[in-house]
N, C-alpha and C positions, 0 to 999 in steps of 0.2 A: 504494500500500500504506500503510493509516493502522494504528495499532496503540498504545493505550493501554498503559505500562508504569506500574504501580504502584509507587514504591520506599518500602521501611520509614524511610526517611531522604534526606536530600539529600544524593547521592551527588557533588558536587564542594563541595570538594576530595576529589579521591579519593586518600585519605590511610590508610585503613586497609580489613584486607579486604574483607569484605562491601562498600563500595560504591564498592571498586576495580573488581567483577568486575560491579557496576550500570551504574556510569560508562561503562565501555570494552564494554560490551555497546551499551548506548545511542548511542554513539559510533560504532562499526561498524555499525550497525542502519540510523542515518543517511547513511554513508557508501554502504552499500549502497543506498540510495534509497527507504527505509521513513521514513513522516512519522510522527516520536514524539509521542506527548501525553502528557508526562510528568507523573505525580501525585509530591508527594514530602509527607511528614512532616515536621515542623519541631521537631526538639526537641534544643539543644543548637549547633545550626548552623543560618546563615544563610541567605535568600534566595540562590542565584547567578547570575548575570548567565553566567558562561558558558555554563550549560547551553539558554539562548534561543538561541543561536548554533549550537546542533547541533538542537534540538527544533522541531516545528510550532507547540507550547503549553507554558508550563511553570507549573503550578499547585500550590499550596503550600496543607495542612491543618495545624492545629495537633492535635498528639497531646495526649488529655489524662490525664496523669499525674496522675491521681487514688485517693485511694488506697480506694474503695469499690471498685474493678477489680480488688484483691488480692481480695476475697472474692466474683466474680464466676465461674462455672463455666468462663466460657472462662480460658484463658490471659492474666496480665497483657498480653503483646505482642501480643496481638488484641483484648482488651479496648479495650485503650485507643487501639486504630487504628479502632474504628465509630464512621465519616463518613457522617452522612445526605447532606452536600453532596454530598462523591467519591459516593457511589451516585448520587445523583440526574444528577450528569455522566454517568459512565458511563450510563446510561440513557437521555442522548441520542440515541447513533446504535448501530449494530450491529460497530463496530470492533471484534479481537479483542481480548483484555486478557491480557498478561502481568504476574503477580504476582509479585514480589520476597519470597519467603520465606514461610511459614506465617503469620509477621505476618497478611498483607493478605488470608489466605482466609474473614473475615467476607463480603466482599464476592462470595466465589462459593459461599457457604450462601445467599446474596439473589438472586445473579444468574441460579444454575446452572438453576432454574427456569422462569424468564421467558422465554428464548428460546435458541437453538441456536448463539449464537454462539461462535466458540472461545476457551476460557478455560485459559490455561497456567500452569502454576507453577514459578517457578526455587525446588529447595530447596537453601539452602544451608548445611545440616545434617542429621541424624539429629536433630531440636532437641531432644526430652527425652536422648538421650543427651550433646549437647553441655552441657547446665543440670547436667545430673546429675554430669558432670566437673568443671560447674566448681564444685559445690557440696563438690568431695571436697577443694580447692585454697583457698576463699574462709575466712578465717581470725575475720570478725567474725559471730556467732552467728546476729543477725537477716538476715542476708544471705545466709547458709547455708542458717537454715531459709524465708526465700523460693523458694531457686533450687529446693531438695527437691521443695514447692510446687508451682512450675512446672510443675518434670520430669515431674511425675504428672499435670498436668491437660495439658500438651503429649501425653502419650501419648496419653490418654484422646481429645484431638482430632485426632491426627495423622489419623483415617479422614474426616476431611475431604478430604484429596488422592484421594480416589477418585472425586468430583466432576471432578474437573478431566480435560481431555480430552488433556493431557500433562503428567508430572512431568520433570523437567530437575535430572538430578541430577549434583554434582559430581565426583562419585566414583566407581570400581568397587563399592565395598562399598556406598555409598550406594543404587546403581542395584540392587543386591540385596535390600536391605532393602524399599524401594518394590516392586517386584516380587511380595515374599513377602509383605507386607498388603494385593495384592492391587488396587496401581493400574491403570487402564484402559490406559497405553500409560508406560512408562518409556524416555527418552532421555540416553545420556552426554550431557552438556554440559561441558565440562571449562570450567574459572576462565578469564575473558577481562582481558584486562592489556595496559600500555602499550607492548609489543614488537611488532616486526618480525621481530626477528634477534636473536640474541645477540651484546651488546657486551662480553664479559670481554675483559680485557687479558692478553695474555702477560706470561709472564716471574711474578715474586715480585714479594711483598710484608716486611712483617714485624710485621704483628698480627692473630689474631683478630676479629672481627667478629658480637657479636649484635645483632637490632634487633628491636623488636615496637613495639607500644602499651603504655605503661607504667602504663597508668589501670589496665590489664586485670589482673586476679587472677592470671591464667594465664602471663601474657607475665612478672609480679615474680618468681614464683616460679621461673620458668625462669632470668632472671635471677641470682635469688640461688642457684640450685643451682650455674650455672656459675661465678660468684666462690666459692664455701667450697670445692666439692666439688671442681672441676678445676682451675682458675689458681691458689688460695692455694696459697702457698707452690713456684711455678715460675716460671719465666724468662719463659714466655710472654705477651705482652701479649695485653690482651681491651682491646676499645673495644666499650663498649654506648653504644646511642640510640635513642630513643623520644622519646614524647609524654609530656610532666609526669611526670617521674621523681619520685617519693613521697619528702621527707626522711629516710626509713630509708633506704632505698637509696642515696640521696646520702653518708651519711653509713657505710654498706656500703662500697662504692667507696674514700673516702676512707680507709680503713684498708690502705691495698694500692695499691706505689708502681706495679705492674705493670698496673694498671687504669685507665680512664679512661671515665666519662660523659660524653657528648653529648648536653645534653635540648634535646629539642623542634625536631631540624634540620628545613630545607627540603627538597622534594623535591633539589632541585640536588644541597647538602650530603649529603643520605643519600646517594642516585648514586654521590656518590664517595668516598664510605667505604666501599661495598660493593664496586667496582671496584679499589681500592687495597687492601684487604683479602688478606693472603692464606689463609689459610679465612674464609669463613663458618659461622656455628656456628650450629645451631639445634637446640632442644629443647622436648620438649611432654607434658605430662601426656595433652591427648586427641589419642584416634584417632580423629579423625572431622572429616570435610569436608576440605577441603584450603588448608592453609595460605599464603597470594599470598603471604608474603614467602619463602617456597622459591621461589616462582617468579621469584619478584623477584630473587631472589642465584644461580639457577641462568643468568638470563640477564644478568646483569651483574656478577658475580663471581666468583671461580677457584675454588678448592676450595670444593666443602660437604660438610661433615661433621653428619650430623643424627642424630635418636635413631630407633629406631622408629619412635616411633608418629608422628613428622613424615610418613614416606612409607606412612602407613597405607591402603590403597586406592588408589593410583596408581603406577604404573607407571617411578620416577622413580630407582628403588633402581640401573638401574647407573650413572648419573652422579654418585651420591650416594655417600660415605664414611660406613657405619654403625657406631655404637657406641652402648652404652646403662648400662655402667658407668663410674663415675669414672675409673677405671685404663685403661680402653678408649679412653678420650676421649683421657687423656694419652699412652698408644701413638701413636694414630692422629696424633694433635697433630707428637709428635718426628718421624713421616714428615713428614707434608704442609708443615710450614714449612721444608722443607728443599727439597723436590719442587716443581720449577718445573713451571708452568703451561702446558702445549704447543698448538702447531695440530693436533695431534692430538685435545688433549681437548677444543676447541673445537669439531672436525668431530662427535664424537662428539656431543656434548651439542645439537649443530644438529640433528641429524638427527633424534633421538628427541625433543626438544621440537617441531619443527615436524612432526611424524607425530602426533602427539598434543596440541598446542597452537597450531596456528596459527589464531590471531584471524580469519584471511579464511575459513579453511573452516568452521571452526567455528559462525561468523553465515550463511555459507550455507546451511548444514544446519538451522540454527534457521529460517530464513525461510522452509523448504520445509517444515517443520513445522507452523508457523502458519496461513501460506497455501496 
């Protein structure tokens, strides 16, 4: 079984979502005895040497971030993904090709033509509704009116995925929407991640815990809503960490003896901030796709306490503590830092994640779709 995966980026380190759920697909693809010829994008991160070590091939294009691709009909993120090279590879042999996002669907407006082989696409968004969220969040003007931009010309191309001869989509509500424009065949795919089991630790802790990507628009603001709006002014500790925390934030933080930043940990270090935690706290502007670091602190962390739209379209609402006002938050908060952590809610939380997220069933359902 040979099978071209296209990824929007080089998904190791797999460090944030989107090429968490590339990585650890790719990973179990291989383990299951599928030979990867991985394509990756280069922009921002390097070459890696591990991904040789699970693939058949691992071949690298440079994106080009040019800015005549802003006034180009398709989408910036597809624009600047058409590779004469990657076509002309894929046009080698008749392997199927999984695409990694609406990114990479230039290549199945080129390909869907030529011959009958099967061409799938993992979506891992509603993508003009995700632009369009985060344009309501993004605070500097020309950055705003790109993402609007986007949002509009993404809609406009999304009927590209009816080409494809499966869509693979994250979500319940995701899997709904593909349906209703009217895709040839829609399959859950749920987020593939570095678990077996859940590792949460019994027993307490005694801090809160958020984490995201702090580059991201989405992730600051979530950020800064829980330092003003819930922790100022309470007993409770918050530990946030991310990726390059932004000097406001830093300087946020530092205003409040009951908070504390962690920028830029390792995998190891997050681990075990999330495990030593005792809630995890997460919160989100959008409802849409499904956010890996739920899944991340639902199997490595005790309490989660999230908003909405964190478990918008999945299934994850009873293992999860919801609230979505300020004063909700801090109800919820005076329970759960008091409420130890049981083998109770451990069995609980095993059995509904691995019914709906186990990594091994889930690549074998995808490999009986492909082939």
């Amino acid at each position: 079984m040979h099978l071209h995966v296209v990824s929007f980026n080089v998904p190791f380190p797999a460090d944030y979502g989107g090429v968490i759920d590339v990585f650890h697909r790719v990973r179990c693809l291989a383990q299951q005895g599928v030979k990867v010829h991985l394509h990756c994008y280069t922009y921002g991160r390097t070459e890696a040497q591990e991904l040789q070590q699970i693939c058949e091939e691992v071949c690298y294009y440079k994106r080009e971030m040019l800015p005549h691709h802003l006034l180009a009909k398709r989408p910036f993120i597809v624009a600047s993904r058409c590779n004469n090279a990657l076509l002309e590879r894929l046009r080698q042999d008749d392997y199927p090709i999984l695409l990694e996002g609406l990114h990479n669907c230039w290549l199945l407006e080129q390909l869907r033509s030529e011959s009958k082989r099967t061409i799938v696409v993992r979506a891992h968004n509603v993508e003009h509704d995700y632009y369009a969220n985060l344009a309501q969040v993004e605070k500097r003007w020309w950055k705003r009116l790109y993402l609007r931009q986007d949002a509009r010309k993404l809609r406009r191309y999304e009927p590209v995925l009816l080409k494809a001869d499966a869509v693979l989509a994250i979500t319940e509500a995701d899997a709904a929407h593909f349906q209703e424009i009217g895709c040839r065949k829609v399959v859950l795919h749920p987020a593939m991640h570095p678990y077996d089991e859940v590792i949460s630790q019994e027993g307490t802790g005694n801090y809160a815990f958020y984490h995201g990507n702090l580059t991201v628009p989405e992730n600051y603001h979530a950020a800064e809503w829980l330092i003003t709006q819930v922790f100022a002014n309470t007993q409770y500790r918050l530990v946030i960490a991310g990726k390059r925390p932004s000097q406001l934030l830093q300087r946020l933080v530092s205003q409040y003896d009951n908070i504390q930043l962690v920028a830029s940990p390792d995998d190891n270090q997050m681990q075990q901030l999330m495990q030593d935690a005792q809630v995890n706290i997460l919160v989100t502007d959008q409802p849409t796709g499904l956010k890996l670091k739920l899944l991340n602190s639902l199997y490595c962390g005790r309490h989660c306490l999230v908003n909405s739209n964190m478990l918008a379209g999945t299934p994850l609402s009873p293992i999860c503590h919801v609230a979505d006002t300020p004063q909700e938050m801090k109800q919820q908060l005076a329970v759960l830092m008091q409420r130890s952590f049981t083998q109770e809610d451990m069995i609980l939380r095993s059995e509904l994640l691995s019914s709906y997220y186990s990594n091994v069933a889930n690549i074998q359902h995808l490999i009986e779709i492909i082939f």
